[in-house]
N, C-alpha and C positions, 0 to 999 in steps of 0.2 A: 433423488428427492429434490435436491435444489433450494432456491429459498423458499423457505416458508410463505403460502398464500398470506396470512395476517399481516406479514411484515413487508411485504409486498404491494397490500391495502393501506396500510399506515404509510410508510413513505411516500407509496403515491400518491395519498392526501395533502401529504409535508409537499412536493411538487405542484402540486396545483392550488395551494393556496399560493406559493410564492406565485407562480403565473397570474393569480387571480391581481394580487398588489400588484402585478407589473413591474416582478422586480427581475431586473435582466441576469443578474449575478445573485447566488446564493449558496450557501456551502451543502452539501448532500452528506459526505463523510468525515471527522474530524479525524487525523492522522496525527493521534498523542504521540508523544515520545516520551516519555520522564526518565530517561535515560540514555549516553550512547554505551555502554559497557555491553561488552558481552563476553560467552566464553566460547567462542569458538570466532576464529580469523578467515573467516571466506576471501579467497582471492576475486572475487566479482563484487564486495560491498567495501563502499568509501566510508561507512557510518561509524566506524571504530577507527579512523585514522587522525587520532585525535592524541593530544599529549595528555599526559593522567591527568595533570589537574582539571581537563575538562570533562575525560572520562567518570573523575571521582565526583561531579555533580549530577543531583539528584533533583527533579521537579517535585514539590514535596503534593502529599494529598490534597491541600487547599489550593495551589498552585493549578493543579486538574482539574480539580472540579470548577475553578473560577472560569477556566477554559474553555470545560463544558458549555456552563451557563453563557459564557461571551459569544460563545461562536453560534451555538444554536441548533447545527446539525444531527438528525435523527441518529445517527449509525456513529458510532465512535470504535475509532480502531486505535488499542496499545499497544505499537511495537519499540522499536527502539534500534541497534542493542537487544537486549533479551529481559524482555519486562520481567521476569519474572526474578529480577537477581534485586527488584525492587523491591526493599522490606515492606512498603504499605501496598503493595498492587492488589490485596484484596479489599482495604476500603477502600481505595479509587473504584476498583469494581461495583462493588457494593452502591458507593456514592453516586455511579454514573444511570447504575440499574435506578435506583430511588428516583430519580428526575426524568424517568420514564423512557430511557435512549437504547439502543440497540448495541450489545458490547460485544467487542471481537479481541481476545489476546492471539496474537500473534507472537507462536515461540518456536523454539529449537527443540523444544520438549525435553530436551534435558533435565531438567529440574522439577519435572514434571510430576513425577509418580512422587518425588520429594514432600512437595509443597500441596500435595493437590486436596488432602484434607484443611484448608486453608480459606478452600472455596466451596460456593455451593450450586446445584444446577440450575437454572434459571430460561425461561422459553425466551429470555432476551438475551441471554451470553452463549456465546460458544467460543470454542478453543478452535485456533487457525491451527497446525501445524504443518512446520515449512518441513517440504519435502520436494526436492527439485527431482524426482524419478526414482529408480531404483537404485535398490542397495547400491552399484558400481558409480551409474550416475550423481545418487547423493553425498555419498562419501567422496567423492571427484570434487562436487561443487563447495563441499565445505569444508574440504580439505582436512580428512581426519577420517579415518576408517571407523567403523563400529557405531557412527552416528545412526546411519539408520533403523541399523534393528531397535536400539533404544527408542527413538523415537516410534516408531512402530508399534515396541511391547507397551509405551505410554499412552499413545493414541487407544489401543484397546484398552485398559485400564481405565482411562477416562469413559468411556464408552460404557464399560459394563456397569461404572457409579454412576450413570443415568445425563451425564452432561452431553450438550447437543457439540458434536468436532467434524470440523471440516481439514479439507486439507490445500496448502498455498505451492503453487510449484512453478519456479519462475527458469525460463530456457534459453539454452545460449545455443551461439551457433553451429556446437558439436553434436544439438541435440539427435536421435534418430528417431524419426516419427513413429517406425512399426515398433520399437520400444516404447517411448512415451508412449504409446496406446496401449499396450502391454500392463503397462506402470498403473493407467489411467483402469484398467479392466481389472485390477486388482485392488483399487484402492474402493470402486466400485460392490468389489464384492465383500470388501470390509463391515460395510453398511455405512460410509461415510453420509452426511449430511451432502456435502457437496466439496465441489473442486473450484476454486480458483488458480489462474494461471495467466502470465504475462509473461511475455520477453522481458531479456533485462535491460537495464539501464544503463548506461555506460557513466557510473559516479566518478568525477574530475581525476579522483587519488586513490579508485579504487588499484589494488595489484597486479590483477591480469587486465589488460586493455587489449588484448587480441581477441575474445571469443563473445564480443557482444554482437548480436543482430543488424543490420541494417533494415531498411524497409525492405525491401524486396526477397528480402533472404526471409523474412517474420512471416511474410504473408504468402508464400510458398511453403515454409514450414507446416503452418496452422492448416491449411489448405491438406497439406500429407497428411498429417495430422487425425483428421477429423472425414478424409476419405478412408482410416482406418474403422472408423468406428462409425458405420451407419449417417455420416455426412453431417458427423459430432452428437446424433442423437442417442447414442450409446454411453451416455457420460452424464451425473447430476453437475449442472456446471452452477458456480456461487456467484453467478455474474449477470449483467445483462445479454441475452443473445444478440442485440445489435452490437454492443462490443463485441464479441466473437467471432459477428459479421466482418465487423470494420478487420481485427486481423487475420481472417481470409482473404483480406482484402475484397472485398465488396464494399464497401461503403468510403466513403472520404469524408474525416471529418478534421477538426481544427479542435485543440487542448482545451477547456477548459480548467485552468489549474486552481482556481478557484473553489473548483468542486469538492478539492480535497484538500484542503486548508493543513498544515501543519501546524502543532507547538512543539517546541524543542526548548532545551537549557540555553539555547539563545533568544527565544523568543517569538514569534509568528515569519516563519520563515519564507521568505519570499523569491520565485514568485509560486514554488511547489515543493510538494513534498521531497522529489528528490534533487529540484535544481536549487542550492542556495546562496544566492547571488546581495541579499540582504536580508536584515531583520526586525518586524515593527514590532513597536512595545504593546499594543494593542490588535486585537483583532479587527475595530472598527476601522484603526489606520489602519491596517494590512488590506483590508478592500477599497479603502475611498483613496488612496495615495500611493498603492502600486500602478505603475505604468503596463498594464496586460497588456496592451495594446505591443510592446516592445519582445513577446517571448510568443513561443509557438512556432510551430512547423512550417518555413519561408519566412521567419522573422527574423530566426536568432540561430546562429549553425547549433551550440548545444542542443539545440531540440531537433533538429533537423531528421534524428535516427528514431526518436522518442515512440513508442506506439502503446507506453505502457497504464494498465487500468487506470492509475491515480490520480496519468492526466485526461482518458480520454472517454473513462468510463459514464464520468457525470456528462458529456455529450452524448454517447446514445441514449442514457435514460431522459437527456430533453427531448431528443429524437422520437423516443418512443412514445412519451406523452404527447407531444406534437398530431405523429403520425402512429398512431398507433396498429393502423389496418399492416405495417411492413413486418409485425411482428409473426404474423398468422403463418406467412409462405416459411420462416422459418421453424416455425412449432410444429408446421405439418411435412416439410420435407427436408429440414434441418440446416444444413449452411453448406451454397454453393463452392464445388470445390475442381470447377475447370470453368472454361471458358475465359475473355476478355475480366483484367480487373478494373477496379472504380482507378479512373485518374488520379497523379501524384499531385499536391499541392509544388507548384515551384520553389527551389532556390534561390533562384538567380540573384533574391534583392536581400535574402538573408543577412543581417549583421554580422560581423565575426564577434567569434569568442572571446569574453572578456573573464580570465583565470583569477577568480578573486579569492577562490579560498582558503589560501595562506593569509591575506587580509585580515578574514573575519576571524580567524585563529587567535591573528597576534592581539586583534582587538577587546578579545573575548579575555585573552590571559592577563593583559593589564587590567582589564574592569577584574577580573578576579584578586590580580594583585593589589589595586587597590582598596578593594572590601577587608584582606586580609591585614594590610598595613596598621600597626602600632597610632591609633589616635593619639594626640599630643592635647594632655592636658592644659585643659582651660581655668585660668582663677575662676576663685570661686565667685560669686555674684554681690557685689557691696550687703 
């Protein structure tokens, strides 16, 4: 199935008005967080590597919706941590549907079949459900046996109470292709909406650091990948097909991390969703007073390995408005997967890594401790 045509028409409209203003930079997807907590410790995610007291905060309902409205973005994605351990995540939901925006919860599904009279179906929400492959492979990546089939018996459940569920599956470099397509050929026959899928990210303090991708391992992969399955057209994918392109490695392009704007319990996190290198107190400063110009692939070694949607997705979808005739060769004969790939963008001038997120830790604990601090009473006023 894939994305929905409407919603396909509507963003594209949302993009070509911003072309029309001439505005170089705009956000496509807002990447909520209202929480880092979750309940399950994946050895490939840094997002819970946090001490409680930052764990135990919450972005409250009006805190999101204000986020909403600031940033402006059609498609709003809440993940976290595991939204769904957030007591108000159905009126964020609710509150972000009402203001007309596209909503994606991103879960573990655990809590799913729990909470799921909570919500209602809606042709603008669907449930993402993270599934990095099969039973063996997913319970590998999240480290705890039994997740999958849960997730699984929840995905159908959600399905037969009439909500629209896709599924999220992000791959490391143990993946095996003729499995992943395997994976892919059965999530397929579920009746899923559609599939998203990225490499992973190599998070600063995530706990395994050995089984992330490099480029040339990603676009080899995707390449095997996608020559199992009819040259990927065997597959609803929940993405742009020039991104798909780009990790076949056919395309080159350059992050726009802009695209996918973060908030988090520190604030507009900069300069991506999963690089956090600073944080502005507003969305408006988060765009006019980050230095883009200083991150990106041959900018900055952190990104160096990066290929993943959040940064590079909102670049094909300009791409595709741009040039829209490149979409055609892939709808009709799906995504090249031999021959010569698109050129590497160089290193050579790349910046080193600057490891700051013990920093913003310590910084975040003292601004907490200071909210908590015992006020010292004031006389009282003549």
């Amino acid at each position: 199935m894939g994305i929905p045509f409407l919603q396909m028409v509507q963003v594209g409209a949302y993009v070509a008005r911003q072309h029309i203003m001439g505005r170089k930079r705009y956000p496509l997807v807002l990447m909520l967080e209202p929480l880092f907590r979750c309940n399950l410790a994946c050895a490939g995610c840094g997002k819970i590597d946090y001490p409680d007291e930052i764990l135990n905060q919450r972005l409250s309902t009006e805190e999101c919706l204000s986020a909403v409205d600031e940033c402006g973005a059609p498609v709003v994605v809440l993940a976290g941590g595991e939204p769904l351990m957030h007591h108000d995540l159905p009126a964020i939901v609710e509150g972000t549907l009402a203001k007309g925006k596209y909503v994606t919860v991103c879960t573990n599904a655990l809590l799913l079949d729990k909470q799921i009279d909570r919500f209602k179906p809606h042709r603008r929400f669907n449930w993402s459900i993270h599934l990095d492959g099969d039973a063996g492979m997913h319970d590998h990546s999240v480290c705890l046996d039994g997740v999958y089939d849960r997730a699984v018996a929840a995905l159908k459940n959600a399905q037969a109470r009439g909500f629209r569920v896709t599924i999220n599956c992000t791959l490391f470099n143990n993946a095996d292709p003729e499995r992943v397509a395997a994976f892919f050929d059965k999530m397929k026959a579920l009746g899923i909406e559609g599939i998203t899928v990225s490499p992973g990210y190599a998070y600063e303090r995530a706990p395994d650091q050995q089984h992330f991708l490099n480029r040339s391992r990603t676009k080899q992969l995707f390449r095997d990948i996608f020559a199992c399955g009819r040259n990927g057209k065997a597959w609803p994918f929940f993405q742009s097909p020039l991104f798909l392109d780009f990790l076949a490695g056919n395309r080159t392009y350059q992050c726009t991390p802009w695209g996918n704007p973060a908030r988090t319990v520190f604030g507009w996190q900069r300069p991506c969703y999963l690089l956090g290198e600073g944080y502005a107190p507003t969305f408006k400063a988060l765009m006019e007073e980050t230095d883009w110009d200083a991150y990106g692939t041959g900018r900055y070694e952190k990104c160096a390995d990066c290929m993943v949607h959040s940064g590079f997705e909102a670049s094909s979808v300009r791409d595709s408005f741009e040039r829209p005739w490149q979409l055609l060769g892939i709808l009709l004969k799906g995504f090249r997967t031999k021959g010569p790939m698109a050129p590497e963008i160089a290193l050579t001038s790349q910046r080193p890594a600057d490891y700051v997120f013990s920093r913003h830790v310590e910084e975040k604990l003292a601004e907490l401790a200071r909210e908590s601090a015992p006020r010292e009473h004031l006389p009282a006023a003549e």
